[in-house]
N, CA and C atoms of all chains as a GROMACS GRO file, in nm:
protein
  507
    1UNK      N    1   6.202  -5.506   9.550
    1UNK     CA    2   6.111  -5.618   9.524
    1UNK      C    3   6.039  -5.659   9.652
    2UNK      N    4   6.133  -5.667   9.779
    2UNK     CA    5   6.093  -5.672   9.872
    2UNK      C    6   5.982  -5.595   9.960
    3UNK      N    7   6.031  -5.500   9.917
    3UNK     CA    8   5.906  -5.346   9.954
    3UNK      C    9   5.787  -5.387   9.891
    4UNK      N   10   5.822  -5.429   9.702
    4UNK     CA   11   5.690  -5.390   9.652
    4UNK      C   12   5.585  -5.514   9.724
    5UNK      N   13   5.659  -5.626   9.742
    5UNK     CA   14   5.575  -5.746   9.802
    5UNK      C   15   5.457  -5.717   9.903
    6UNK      N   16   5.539  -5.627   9.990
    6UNK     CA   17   5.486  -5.600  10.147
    6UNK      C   18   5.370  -5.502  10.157
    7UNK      N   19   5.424  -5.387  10.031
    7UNK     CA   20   5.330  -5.287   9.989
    7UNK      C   21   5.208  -5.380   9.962
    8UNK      N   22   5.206  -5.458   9.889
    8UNK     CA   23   5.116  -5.507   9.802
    8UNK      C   24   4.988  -5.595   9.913
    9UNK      N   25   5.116  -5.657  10.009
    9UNK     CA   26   5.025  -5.707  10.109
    9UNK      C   27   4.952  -5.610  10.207
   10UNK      N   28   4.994  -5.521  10.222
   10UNK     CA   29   4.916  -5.431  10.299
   10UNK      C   30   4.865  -5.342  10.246
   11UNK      N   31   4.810  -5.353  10.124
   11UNK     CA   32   4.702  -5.274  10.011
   11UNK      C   33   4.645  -5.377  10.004
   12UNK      N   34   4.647  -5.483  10.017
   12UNK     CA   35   4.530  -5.634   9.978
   12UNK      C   36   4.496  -5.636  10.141
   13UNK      N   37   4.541  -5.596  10.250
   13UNK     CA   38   4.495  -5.636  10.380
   13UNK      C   39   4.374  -5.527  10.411
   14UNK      N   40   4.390  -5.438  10.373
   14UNK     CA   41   4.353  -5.290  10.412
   14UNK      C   42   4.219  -5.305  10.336
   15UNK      N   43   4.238  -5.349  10.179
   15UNK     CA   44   4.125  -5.395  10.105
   15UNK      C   45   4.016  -5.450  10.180
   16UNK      N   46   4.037  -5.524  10.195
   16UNK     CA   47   3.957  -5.619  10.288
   16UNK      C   48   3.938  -5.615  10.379
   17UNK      N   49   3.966  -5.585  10.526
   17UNK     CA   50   3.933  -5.524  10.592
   17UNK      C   51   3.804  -5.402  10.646
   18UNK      N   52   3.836  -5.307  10.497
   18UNK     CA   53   3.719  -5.211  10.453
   18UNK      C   54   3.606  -5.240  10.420
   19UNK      N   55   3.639  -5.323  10.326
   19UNK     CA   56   3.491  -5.420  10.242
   19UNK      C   57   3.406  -5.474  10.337
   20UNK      N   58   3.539  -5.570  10.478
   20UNK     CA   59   3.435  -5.636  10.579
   20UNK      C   60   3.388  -5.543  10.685
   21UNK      N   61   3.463  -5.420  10.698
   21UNK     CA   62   3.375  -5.317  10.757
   21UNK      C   63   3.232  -5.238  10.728
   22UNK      N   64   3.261  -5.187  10.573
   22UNK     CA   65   3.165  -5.117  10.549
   22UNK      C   66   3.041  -5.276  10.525
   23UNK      N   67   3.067  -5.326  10.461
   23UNK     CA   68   2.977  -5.429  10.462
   23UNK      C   69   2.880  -5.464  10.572
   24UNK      N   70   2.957  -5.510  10.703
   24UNK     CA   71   2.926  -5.533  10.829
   24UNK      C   72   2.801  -5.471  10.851
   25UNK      N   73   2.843  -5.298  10.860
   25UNK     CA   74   2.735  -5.203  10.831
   25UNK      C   75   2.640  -5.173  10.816
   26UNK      N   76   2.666  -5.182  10.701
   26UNK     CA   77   2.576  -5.222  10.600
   26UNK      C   78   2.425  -5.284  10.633
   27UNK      N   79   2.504  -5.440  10.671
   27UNK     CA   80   2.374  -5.590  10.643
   27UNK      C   81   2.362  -5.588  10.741
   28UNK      N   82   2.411  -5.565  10.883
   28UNK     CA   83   2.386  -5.624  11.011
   28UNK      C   84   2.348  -5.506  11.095
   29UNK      N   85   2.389  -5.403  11.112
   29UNK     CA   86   2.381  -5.247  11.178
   29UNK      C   87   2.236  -5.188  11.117
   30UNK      N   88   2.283  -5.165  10.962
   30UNK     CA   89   2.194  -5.059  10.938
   30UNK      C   90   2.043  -5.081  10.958
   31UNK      N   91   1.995  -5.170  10.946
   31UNK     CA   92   1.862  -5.248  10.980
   31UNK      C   93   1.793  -5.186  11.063
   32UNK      N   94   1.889  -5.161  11.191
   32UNK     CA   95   1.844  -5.087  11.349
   32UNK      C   96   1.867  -4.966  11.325
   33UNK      N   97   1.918  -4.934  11.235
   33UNK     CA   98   1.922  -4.736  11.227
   33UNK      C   99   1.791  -4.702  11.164
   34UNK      N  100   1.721  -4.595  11.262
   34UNK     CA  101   1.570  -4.536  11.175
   34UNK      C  102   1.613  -4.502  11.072
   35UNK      N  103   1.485  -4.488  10.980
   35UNK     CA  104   1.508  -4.463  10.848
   35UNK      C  105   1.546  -4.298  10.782
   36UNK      N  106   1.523  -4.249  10.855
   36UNK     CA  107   1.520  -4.044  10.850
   36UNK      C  108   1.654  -4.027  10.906
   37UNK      N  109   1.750  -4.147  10.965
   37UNK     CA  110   1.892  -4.129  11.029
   37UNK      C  111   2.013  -4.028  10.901
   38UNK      N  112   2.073  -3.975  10.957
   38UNK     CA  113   2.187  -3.892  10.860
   38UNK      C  114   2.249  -3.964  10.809
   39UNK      N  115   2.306  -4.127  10.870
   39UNK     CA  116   2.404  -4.268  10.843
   39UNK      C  117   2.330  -4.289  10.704
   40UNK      N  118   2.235  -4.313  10.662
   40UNK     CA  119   2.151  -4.389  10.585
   40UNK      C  120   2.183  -4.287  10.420
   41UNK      N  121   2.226  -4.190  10.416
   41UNK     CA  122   2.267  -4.131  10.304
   41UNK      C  123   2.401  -4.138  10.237
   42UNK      N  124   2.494  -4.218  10.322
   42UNK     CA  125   2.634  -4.272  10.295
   42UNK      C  126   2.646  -4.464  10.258
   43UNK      N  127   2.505  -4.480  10.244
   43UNK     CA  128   2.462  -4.634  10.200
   43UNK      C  129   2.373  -4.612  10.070
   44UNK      N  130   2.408  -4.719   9.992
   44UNK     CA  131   2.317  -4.736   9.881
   44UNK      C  132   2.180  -4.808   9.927
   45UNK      N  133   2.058  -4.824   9.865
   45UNK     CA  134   1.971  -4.898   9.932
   45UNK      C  135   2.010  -5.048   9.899
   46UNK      N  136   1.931  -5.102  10.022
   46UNK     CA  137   1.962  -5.272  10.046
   46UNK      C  138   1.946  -5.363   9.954
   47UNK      N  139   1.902  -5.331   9.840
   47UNK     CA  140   1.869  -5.429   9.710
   47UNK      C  141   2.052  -5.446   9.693
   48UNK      N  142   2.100  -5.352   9.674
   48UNK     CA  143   2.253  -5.333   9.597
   48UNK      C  144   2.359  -5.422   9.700
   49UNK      N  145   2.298  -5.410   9.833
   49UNK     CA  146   2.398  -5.537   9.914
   49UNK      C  147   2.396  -5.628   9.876
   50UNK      N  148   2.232  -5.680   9.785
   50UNK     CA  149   2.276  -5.839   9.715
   50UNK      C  150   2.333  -5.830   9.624
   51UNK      N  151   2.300  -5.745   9.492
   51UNK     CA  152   2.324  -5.717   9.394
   51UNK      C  153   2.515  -5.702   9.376
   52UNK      N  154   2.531  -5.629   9.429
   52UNK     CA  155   2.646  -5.590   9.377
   52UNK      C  156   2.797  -5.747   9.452
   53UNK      N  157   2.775  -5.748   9.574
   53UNK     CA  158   2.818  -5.910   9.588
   53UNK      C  159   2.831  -6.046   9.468
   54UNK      N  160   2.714  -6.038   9.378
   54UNK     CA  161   2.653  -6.140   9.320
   54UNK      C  162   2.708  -6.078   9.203
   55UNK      N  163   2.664  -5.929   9.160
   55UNK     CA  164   2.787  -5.903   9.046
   55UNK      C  165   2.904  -5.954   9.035
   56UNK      N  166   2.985  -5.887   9.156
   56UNK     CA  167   3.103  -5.905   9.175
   56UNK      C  168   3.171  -6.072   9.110
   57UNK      N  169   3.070  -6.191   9.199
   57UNK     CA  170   3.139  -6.250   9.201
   57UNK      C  171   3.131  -6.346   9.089
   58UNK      N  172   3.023  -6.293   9.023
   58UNK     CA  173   2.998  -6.369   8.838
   58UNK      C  174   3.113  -6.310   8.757
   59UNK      N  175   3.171  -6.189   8.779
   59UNK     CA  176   3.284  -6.147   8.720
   59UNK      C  177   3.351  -6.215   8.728
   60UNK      N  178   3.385  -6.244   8.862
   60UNK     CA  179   3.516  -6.299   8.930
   60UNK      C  180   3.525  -6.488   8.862
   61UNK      N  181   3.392  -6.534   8.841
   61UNK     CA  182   3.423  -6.656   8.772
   61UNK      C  183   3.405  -6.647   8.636
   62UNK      N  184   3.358  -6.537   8.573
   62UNK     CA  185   3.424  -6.564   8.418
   62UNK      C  186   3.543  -6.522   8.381
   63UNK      N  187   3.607  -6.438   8.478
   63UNK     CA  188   3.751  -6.377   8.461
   63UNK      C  189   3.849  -6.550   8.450
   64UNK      N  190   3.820  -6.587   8.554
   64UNK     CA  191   3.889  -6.703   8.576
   64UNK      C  192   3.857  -6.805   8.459
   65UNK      N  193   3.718  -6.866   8.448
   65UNK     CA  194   3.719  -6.949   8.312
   65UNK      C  195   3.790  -6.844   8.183
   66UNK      N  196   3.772  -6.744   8.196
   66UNK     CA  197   3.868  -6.715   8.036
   66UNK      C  198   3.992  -6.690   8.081
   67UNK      N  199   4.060  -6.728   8.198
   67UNK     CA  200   4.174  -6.732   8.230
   67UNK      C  201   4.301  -6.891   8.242
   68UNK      N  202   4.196  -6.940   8.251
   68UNK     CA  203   4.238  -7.111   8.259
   68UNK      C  204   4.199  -7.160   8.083
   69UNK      N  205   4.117  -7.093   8.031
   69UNK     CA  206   4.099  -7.130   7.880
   69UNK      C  207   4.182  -7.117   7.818
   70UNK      N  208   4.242  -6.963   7.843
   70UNK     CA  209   4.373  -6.882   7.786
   70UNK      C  210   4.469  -6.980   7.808
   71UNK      N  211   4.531  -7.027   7.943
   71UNK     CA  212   4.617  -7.139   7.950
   71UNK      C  213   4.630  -7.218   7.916
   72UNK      N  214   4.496  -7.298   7.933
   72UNK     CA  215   4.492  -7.438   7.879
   72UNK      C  216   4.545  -7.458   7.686
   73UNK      N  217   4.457  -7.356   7.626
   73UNK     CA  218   4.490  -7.322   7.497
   73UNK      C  219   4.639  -7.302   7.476
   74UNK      N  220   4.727  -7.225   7.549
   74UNK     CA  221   4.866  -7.183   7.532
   74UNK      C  222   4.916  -7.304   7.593
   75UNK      N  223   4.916  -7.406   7.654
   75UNK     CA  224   5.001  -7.498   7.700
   75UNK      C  225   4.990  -7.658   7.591
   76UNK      N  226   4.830  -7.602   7.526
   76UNK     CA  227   4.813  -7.724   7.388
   76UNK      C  228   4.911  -7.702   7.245
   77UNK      N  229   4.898  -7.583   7.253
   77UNK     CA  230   4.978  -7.515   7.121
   77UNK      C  231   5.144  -7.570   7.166
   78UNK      N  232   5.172  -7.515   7.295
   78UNK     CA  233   5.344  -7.510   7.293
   78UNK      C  234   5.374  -7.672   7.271
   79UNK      N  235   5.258  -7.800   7.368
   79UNK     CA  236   5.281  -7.905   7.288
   79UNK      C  237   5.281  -7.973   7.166
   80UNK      N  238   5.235  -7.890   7.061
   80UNK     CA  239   5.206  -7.919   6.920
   80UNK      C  240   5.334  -7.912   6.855
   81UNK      N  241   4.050  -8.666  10.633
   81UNK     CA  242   3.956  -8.676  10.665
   81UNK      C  243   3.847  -8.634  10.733
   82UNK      N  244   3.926  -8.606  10.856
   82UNK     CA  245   3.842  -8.560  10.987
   82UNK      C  246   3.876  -8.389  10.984
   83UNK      N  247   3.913  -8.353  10.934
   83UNK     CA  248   3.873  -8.199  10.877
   83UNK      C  249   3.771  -8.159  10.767
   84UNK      N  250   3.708  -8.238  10.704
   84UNK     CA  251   3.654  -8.206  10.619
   84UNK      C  252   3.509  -8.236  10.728
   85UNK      N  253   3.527  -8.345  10.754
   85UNK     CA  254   3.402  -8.373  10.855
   85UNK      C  255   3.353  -8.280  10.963
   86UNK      N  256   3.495  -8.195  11.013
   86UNK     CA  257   3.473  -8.070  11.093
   86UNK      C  258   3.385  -7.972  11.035
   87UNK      N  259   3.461  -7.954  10.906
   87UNK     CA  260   3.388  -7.793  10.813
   87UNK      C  261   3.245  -7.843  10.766
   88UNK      N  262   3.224  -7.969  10.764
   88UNK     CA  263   3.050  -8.039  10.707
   88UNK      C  264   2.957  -7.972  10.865
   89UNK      N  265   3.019  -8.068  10.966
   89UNK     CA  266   2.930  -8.019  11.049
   89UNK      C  267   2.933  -7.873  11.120
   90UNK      N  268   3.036  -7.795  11.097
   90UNK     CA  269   2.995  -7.646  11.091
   90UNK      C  270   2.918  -7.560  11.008
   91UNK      N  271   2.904  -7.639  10.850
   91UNK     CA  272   2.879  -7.580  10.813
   91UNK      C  273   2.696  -7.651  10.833
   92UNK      N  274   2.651  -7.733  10.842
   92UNK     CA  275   2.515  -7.817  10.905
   92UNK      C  276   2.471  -7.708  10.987
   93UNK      N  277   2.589  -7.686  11.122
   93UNK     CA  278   2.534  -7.594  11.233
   93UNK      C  279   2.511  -7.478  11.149
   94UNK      N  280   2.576  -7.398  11.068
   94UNK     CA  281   2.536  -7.258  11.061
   94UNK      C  282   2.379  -7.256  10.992
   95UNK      N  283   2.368  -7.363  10.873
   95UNK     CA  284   2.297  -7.347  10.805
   95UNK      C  285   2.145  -7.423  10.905
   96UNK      N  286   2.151  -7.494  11.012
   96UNK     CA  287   2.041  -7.530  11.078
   96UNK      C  288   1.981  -7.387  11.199
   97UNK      N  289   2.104  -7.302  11.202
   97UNK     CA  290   2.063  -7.196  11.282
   97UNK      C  291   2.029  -7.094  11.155
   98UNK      N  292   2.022  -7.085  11.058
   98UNK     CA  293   1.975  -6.965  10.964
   98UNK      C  294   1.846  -7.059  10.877
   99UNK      N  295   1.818  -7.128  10.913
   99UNK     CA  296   1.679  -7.180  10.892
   99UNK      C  297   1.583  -7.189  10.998
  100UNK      N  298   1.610  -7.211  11.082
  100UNK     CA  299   1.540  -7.211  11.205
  100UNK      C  300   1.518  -7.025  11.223
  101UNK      N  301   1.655  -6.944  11.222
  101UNK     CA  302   1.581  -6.778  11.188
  101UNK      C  303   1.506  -6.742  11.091
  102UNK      N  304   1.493  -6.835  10.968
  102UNK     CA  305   1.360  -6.825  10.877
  102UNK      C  306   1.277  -6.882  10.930
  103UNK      N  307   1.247  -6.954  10.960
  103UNK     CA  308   1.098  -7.060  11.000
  103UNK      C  309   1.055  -6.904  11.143
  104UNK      N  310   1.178  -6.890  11.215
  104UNK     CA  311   1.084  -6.832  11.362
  104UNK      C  312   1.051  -6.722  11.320
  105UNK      N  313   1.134  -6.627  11.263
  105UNK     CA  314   1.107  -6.490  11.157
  105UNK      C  315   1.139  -6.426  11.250
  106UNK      N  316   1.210  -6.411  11.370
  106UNK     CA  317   1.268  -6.330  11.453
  106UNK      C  318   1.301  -6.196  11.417
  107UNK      N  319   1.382  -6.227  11.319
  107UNK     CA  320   1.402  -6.054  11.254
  107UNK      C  321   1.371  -6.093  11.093
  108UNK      N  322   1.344  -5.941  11.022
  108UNK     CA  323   1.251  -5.974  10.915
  108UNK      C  324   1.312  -6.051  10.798
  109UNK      N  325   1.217  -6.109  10.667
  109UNK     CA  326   1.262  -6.216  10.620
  109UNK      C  327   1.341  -6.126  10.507
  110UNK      N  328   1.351  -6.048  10.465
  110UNK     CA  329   1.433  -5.967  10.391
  110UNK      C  330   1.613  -6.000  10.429
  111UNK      N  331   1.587  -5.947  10.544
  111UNK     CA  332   1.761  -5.927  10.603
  111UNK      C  333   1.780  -6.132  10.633
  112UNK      N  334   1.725  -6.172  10.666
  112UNK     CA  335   1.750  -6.331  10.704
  112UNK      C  336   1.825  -6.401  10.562
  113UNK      N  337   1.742  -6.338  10.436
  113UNK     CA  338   1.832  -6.352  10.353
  113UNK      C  339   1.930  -6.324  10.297
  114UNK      N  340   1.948  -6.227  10.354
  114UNK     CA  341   2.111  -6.191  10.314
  114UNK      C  342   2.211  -6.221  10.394
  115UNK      N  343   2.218  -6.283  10.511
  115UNK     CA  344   2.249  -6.367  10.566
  115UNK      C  345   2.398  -6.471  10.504
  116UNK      N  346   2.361  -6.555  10.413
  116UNK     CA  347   2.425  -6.618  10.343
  116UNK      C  348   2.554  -6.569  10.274
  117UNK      N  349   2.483  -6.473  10.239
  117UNK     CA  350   2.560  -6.327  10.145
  117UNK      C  351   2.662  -6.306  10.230
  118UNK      N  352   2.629  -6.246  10.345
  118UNK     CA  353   2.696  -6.194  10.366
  118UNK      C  354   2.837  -6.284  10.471
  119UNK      N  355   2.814  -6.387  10.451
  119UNK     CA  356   2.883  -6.462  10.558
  119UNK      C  357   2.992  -6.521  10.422
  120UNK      N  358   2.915  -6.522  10.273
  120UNK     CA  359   3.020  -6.562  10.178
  120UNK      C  360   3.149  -6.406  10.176
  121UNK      N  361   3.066  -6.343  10.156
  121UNK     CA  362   3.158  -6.234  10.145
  121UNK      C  363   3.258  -6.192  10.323
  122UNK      N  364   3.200  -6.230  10.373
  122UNK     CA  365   3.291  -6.232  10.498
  122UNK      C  366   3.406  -6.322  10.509
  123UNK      N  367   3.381  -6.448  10.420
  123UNK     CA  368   3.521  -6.541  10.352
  123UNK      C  369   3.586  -6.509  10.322
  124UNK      N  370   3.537  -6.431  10.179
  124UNK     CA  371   3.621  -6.387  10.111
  124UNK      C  372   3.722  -6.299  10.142
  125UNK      N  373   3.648  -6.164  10.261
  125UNK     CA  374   3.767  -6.089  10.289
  125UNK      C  375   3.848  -6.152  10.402
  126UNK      N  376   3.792  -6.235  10.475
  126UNK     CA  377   3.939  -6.338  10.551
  126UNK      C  378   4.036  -6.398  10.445
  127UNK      N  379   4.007  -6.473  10.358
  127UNK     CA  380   4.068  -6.509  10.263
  127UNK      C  381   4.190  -6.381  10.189
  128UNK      N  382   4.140  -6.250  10.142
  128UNK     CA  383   4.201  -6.159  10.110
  128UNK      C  384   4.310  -6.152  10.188
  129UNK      N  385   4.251  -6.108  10.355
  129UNK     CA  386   4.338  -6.031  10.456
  129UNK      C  387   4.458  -6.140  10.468
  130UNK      N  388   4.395  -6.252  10.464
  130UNK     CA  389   4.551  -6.397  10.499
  130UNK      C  390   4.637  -6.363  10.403
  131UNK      N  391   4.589  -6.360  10.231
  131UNK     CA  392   4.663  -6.342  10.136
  131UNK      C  393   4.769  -6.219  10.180
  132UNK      N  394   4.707  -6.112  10.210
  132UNK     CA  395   4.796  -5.990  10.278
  132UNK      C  396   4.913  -5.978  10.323
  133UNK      N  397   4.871  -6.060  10.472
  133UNK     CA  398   4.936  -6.062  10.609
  133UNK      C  399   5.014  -6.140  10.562
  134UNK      N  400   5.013  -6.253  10.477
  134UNK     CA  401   5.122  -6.361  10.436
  134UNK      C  402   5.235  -6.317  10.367
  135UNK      N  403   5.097  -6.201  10.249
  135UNK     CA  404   5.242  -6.132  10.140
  135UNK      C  405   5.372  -6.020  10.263
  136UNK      N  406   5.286  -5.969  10.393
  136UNK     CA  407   5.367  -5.854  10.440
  136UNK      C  408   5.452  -5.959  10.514
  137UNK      N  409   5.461  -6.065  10.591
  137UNK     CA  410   5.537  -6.116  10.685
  137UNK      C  411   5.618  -6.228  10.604
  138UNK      N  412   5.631  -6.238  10.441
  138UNK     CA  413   5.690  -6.341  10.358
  138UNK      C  414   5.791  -6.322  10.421
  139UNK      N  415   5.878  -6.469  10.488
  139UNK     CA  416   5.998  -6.511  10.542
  139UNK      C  417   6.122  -6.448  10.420
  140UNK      N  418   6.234  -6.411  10.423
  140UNK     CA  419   6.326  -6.411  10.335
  140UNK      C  420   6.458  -6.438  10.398
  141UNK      N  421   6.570  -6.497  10.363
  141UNK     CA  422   6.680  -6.557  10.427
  141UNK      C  423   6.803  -6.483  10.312
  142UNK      N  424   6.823  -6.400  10.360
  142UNK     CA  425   6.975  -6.387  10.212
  142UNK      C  426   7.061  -6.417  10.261
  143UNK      N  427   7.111  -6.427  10.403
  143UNK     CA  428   7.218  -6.579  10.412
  143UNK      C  429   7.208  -6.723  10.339
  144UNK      N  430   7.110  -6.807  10.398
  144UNK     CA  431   7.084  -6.903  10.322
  144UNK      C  432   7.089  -6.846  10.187
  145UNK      N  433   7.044  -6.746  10.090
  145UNK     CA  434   7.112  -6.745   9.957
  145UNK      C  435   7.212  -6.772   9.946
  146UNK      N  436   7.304  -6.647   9.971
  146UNK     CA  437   7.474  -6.668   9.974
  146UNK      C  438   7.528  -6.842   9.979
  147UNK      N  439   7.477  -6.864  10.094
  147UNK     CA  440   7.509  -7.013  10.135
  147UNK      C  441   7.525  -7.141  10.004
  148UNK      N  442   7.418  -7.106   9.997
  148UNK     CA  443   7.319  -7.192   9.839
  148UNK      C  444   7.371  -7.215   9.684
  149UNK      N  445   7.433  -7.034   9.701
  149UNK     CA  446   7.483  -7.032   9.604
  149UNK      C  447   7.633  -7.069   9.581
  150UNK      N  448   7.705  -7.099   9.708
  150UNK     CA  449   7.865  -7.143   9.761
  150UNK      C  450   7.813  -7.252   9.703
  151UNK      N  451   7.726  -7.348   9.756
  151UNK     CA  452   7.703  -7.490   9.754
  151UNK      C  453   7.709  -7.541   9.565
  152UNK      N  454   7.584  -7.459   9.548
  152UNK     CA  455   7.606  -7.462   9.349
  152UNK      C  456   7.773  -7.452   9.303
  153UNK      N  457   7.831  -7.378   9.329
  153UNK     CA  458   7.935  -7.319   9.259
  153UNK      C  459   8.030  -7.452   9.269
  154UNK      N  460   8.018  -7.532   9.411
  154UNK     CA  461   8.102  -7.590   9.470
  154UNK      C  462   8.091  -7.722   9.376
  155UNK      N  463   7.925  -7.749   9.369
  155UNK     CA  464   7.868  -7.887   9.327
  155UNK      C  465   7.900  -7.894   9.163
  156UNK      N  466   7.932  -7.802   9.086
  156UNK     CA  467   7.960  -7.747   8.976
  156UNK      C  468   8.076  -7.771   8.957
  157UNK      N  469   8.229  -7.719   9.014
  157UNK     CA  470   8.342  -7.778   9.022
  157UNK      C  471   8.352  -7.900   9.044
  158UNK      N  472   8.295  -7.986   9.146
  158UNK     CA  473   8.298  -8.129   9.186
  158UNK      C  474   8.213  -8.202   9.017
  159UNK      N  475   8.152  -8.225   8.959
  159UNK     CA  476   8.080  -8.224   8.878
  159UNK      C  477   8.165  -8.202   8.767
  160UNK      N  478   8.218  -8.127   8.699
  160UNK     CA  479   8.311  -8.080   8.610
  160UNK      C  480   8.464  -8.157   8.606
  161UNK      N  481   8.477  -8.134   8.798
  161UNK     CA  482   8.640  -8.223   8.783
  161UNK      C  483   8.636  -8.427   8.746
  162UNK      N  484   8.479  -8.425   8.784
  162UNK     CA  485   8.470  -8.589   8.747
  162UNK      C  486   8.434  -8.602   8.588
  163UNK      N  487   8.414  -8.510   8.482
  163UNK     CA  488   8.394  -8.536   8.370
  163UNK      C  489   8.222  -8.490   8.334
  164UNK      N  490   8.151  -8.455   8.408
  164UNK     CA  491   8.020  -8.436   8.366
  164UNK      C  492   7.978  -8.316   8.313
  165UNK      N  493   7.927  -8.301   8.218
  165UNK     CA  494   7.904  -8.176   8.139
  165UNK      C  495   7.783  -8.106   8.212
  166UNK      N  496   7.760  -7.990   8.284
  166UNK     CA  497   7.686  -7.894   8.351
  166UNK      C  498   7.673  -7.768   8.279
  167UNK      N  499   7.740  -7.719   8.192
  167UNK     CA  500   7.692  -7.644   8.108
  167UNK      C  501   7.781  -7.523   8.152
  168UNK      N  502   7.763  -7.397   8.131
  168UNK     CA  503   7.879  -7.306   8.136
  168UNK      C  504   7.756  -7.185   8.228
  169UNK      N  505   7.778  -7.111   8.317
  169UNK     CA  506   7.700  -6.990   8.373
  169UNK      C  507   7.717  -6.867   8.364
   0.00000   0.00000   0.00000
């Protein structure tokens, strides 16, 4: 249990880490790399740096409202 | 109180220096906007990495278990020999 904890934290550290690397990259670096550079074929184009952020994180708040709904609903019922 | 007043006026400063790089146009207005973006998502993975580092370095004591659980067993007999019903384990 102990392992799986630690595992888990250092698969969520590593996560992130990457994201704020390649990201970094990405928005702040690639700008200054010419455009004919070899780097520039291991990046999606720059529309998708907003895009996919802004995806992400509309997921991330309807996951949660149908996650607190789910609760809220299951904690009305068990009081009934 | 006076932490929240900290993170207001940091967050005043960041956002008076990423307007002022729109108004001067220093570097182009494309990337100035993503800016924002990318400083949310730079939260977020601090936020992640803490979650991490917290789950890998979680304190655990299995003495203090052992200990804890002497103490129950003990508080259970004491409890029982005065008449109070605690239930059976």
């Amino acid at each position: 249990m102990e392992l799986a904890d630690r595992a888990i934290g250092f698969i969520l550290a590593s996560i992130s880490v990457t994201i704020f690397t390649y990201y970094t990259f990405w928005v702040i670096i690639l700008p200054f790399v010419d455009e004919d550079h070899f780097v520039h074929n291991y990046f999606l184009p720059q529309e998708y740096a907003i895009l996919l952020p802004v995806y992400a994180g509309v997921c991330l708040i309807c996951f949660l409202s149908v996650f607190i709904g789910y609760v809220m609903l299951k904690s009305k019922k068990k009081k009934a | 109180m006076k932490h929240i007043a900290k993170i207001m006026t940091f967050l005043v400063a960041i956002t008076a220096v990423w307007i002022s790089l729109l108004q001067t146009a220093m570097i182009p207005q494309s990337h100035t906007w993503l800016l924002p973006l990318y400083l949310i998502v730079s939260l977020g993975c601090y936020g992640l990495l803490m979650v991490g580092v917290g789950l890998m370095q979680f304190p655990t004591c299995p003495q203090e278990a052992v200990l804890l659980q002497q103490d129950v067993i003990e508080a259970k007999q004491f409890l029982k020999h005065n008449g109070v019903d605690v239930g059976s384990d």
